[in-house]
N, C-alpha and C positions, 0 to 999 in steps of 0.2 A: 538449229542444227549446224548450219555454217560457221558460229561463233563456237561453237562445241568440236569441229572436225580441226577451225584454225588453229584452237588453244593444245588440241591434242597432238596436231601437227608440228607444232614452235618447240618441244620438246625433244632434244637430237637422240638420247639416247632412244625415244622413241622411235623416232622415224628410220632409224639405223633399224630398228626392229623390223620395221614394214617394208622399207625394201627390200633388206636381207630374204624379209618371205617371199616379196614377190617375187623377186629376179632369180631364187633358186625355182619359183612354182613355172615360172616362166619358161626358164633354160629347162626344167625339166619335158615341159608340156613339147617344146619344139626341137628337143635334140633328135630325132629322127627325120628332121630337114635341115638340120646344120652340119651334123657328124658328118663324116665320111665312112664310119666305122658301124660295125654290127656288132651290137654289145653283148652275141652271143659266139660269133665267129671265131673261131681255133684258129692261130697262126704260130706256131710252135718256133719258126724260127727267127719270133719274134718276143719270146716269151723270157720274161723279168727286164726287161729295158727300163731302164732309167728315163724321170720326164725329161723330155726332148723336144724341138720343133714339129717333130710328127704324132709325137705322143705328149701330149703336154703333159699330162698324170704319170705316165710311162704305162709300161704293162703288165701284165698275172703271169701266174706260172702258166696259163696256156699262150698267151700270145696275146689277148683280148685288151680294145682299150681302156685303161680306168678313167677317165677323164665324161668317155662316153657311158660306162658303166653306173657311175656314181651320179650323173643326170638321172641314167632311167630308173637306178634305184631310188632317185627321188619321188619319181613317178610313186612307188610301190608304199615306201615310207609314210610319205605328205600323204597320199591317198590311206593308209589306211589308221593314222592319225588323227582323218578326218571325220572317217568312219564312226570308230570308236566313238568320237565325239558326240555326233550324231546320237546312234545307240546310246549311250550313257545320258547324253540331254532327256531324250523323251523320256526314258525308262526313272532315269533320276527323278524329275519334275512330275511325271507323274505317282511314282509313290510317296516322294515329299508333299504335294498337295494333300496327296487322301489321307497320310497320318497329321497333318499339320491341320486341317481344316474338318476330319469327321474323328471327332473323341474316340469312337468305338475303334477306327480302325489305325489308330496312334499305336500303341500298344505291339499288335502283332508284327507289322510293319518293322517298326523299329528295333524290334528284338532281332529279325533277320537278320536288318542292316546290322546292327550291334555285331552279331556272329561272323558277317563278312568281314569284315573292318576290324577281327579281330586276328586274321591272319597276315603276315607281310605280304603286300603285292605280289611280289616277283614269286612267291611259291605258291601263292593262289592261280596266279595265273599259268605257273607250270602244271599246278594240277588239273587246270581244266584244260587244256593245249593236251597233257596225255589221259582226258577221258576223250574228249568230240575227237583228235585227230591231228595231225598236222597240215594246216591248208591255210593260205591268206583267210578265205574266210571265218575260220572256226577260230584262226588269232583274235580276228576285230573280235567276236563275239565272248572272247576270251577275256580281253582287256575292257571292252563293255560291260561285261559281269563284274569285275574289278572295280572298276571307277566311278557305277553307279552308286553307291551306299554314301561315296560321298558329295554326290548331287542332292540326292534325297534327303541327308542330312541339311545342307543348307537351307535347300525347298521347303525343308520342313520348319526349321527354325525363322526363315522368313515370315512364312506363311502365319505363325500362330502370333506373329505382330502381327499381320494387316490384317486378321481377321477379325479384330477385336476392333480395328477405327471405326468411326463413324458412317464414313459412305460406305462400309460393309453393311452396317446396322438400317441404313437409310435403304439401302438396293429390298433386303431382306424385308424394311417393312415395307415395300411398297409392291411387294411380290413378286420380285425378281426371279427366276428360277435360280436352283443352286447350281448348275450345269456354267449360267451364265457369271454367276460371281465368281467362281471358282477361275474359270478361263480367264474373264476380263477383266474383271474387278481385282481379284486378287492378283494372278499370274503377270497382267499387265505392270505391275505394282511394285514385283520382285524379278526383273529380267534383267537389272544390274547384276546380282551377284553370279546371275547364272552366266550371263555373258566372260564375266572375270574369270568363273572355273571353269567353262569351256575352252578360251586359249591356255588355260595350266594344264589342261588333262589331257588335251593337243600333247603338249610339249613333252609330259609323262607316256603318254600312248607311243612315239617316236623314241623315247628312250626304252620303254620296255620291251618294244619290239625289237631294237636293238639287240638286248637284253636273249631276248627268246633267242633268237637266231642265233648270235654267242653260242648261248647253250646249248645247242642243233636241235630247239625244239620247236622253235617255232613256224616261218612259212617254208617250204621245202628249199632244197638250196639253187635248183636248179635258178629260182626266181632272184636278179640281181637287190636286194634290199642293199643300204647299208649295213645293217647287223649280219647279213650272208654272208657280204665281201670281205669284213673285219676278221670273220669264223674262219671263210676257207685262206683267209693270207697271212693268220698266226703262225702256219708252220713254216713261211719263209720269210718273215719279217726281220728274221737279223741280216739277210744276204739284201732283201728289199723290201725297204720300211716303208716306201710310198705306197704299199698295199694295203696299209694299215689307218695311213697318216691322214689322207684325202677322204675317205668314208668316215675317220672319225671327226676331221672339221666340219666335214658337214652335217653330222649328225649336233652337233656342241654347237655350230652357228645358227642352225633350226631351231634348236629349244633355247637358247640362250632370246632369240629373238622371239619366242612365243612368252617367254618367259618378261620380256622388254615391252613387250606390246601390253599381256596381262597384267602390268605395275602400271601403266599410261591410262588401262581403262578404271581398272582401280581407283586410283589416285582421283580422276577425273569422274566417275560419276558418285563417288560417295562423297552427300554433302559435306562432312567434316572435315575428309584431307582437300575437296575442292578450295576450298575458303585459303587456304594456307598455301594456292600454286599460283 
């Protein structure tokens, strides 16, 4: 494990990756005991300021700081990027197991998935953002219905190699339950690739919800996301472009970096490209 975190470590553009996440999950986590600012608070006669010593982002058309803003919409983003993730894993892995591992239920499974995956993301997910609602939570659930089809796909395509090796065969003749080969035997077996789409679909969840918000459909605006603060500073972004500028680096330096991390673990746990690092 220790030889496995060094070698993943020794890699810059990696590790560029993983501080990038931590130190934004970080500033996000603690801007409410560093600020001075209430990243909901109107000060009007403070409103579109240039960044400054008092405002390092400068400020919105109301007065509000963006510096502190786009911390706590970190908060909202990183959290429901991670959400998503979540939801998508289990829902993903477990319908990949069951069509990848029981023949009978290959078939229906994958027809679904086939049908989801046959829509673009970004309109799939506006369509179910306006059946459930607009609310942080009916996005995660939103972008979860999205992204699972292609968990499932992998899960599945995993699965139907190891189900066929030998210590599949050995567990089965020796009486194993299927409850437990499925879980251990197999799942154990295939948590590389899931791990690898789990930080991509991070990175895709953060950009979509972007995305939504853009579009005003996604979490209400009152809530600071970056995809909110982008939405409500289009209309004065030729007078002040830092309304625009700061929510979208940091939406581009989150997935570029989930994005950096998921090539690291890649790269590093599939035997074939490990041999060549």
């Amino acid at each position: 494990m220790f030889a496995f975190l060094s070698k993943f470590m020794r890699r810059k553009l990696v590790m560029f990756g993983v501080v990038s996440l931590v130190l934004l999950a970080v500033l996000a986590v603690i801007v409410p005991l560093t600020s001075p600012y209430d990243p909901s608070a109107l000060d009007i006669m403070a409103r579109l300021q240039p960044p400054s010593a008092a405002h390092w982002f400068g400020t919105d058309e109301f007065g509000r700081d963006i510096f502190t803003r786009v911390l706590t919409g970190g908060r909202y983003s990183l959290t429901i990027g991670a959400l998503v993730v979540v939801v998508a894993l289990v829902a993903g892995v477990l319908m990949g197991l069951c069509a990848g591992f029981f023949k009978r239920m290959d078939a229906p499974i994958m027809r679904v998935v086939d049908a989801m995956m046959s829509f673009p993301d970004i309109l799939l997910a506006i369509a179910l953002v306006a059946i459930l609602g607009s609310s942080l939570i009916n996005v995660v659930l939103a972008l979860a219905i999205v992204y699972t089809p292609r968990v499932a796909r992998i899960v599945r395509a995993s699965t139907l190699v190891v189900r066929e090796l030998l210590f599949v065969e050995a567990a089965r003749a020796l009486g194993v339950s299927t409850l437990r080969i499925v879980f251990f035997h197999v799942l154990g077996n295939i948590l590389s690739p899931i791990l690898v789409q789990g930080t991509f679909i991070f990175a895709y969840a953060i950009l979509a919800e972007a995305g939504l918000s853009f579009l005003g459909v996604g979490v209400p605006p009152e809530l600071p996301t970056w995809g909110t603060m982008i939405s409500s500073g289009q209309a004065y972004a030729e007078q002040a472009i830092w309304l625009v500028v700061f929510p979208g680096i940091a939406i581009v330096l989150s997935a570029l970096s989930l994005q950096m991390v998921g090539d690291g673990l890649r790269d590093m746990l599939d035997p074939r490209l490990r041999k060549s690092l």
